[in-house]
N, C-alpha and C positions, 0 to 999 in steps of 0.2 A: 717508382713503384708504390712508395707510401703515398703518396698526394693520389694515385689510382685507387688506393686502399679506403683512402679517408674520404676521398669523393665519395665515392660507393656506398659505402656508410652512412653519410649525409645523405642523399637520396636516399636510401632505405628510409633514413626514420622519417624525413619527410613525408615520402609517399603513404608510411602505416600512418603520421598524425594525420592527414589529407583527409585519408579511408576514415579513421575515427572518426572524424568531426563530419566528414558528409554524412555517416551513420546515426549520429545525433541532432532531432530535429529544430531548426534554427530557432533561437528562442526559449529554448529550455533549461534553465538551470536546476531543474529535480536532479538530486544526485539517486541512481540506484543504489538501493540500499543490497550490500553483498554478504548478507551475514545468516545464518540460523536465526538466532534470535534476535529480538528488539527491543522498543519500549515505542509505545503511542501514546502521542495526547492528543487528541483532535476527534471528530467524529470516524463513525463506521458504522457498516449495519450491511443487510442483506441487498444483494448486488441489484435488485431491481429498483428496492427504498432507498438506495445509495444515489445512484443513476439521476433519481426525481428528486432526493435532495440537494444533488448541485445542481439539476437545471433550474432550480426555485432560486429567485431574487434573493439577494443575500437579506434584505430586507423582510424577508417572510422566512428566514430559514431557523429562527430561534420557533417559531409557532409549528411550526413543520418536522422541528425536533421532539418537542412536546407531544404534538400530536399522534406523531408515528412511532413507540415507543418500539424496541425491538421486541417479539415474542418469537418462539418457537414449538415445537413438537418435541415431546423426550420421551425416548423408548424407557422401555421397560429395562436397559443396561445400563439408561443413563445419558443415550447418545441424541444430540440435541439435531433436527434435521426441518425441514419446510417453514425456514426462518423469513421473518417479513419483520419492516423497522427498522430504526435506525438508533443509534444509542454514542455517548459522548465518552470518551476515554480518557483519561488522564493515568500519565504515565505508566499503562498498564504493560506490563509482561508479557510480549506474543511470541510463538513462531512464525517464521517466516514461511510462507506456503508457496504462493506462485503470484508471479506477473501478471497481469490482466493485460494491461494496457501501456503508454509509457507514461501513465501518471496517476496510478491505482495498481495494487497488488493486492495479494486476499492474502487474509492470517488469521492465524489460530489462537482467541483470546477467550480469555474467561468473560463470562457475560452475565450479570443478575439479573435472573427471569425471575418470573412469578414462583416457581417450584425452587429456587436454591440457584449456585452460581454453575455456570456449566462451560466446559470447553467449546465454543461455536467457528464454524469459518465464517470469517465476515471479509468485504471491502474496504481499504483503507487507501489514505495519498498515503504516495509512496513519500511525500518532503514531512509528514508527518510520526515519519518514523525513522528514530535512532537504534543504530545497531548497537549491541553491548559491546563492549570493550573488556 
């Protein structure tokens, strides 16, 4: 009856790691990041200037950062909205918002625009960001 027990078992967790790993795409080591908050260092910017700055040569992608600085629209309350650009972060302090993709998530970071620094949603990799502890 144990060695029925313990079989059983084994199958079990086999079959859930099996599922797991078929569900993670081969080749992947981005860890999702499962937290509220973070910290980033690497670029971000709005999800269409984001898009075009990974498909640019990694060779053109310092002039491409320059070039496309991030701006936005700020209402009248403060709230930052029809953002274009891209912008470099370093260690900065974000929420975590949502998934995009399996290797980009958007979050909610402080961002120095021309009017002062504002809370913006941008696109980020997801391997470029540490959860707090």
């Amino acid at each position: 009856m144990k060695y029925l027990l313990a079989s059983t078992l084994a199958v079990g967790i086999a079959a859930a790691s099996a599922m797991a790993n078929a569900q993670t795409p081969a080749g992947t080591d981005t860890p999702k990041p499962d937290c509220a908050i973070g910290y980033v260092t690497g670029i971000g910017g709005a999800p269409q200037s984001f898009r075009e700055y990974l498909a640019t040569p990694d060779r053109d992608r310092y002039r491409f950062l320059a070039d496309n600085p991030i701006q936005c629209k700020i209402s009248d309350e403060g709230r930052a909205s029809g953002c274009t650009g891209i912008t470099s972060l370093r260690n900065e302090k974000v929420s975590v918002y949502d998934d995009i993709d399996s290797t980009t998530m958007a979050v909610v970071a402080r961002v120095e625009l021309d009017r002062g620094t504002y809370p913006v949603i941008i696109v980020v990799q997801k391997r470029d960001v540490k959860c707090e502890e």
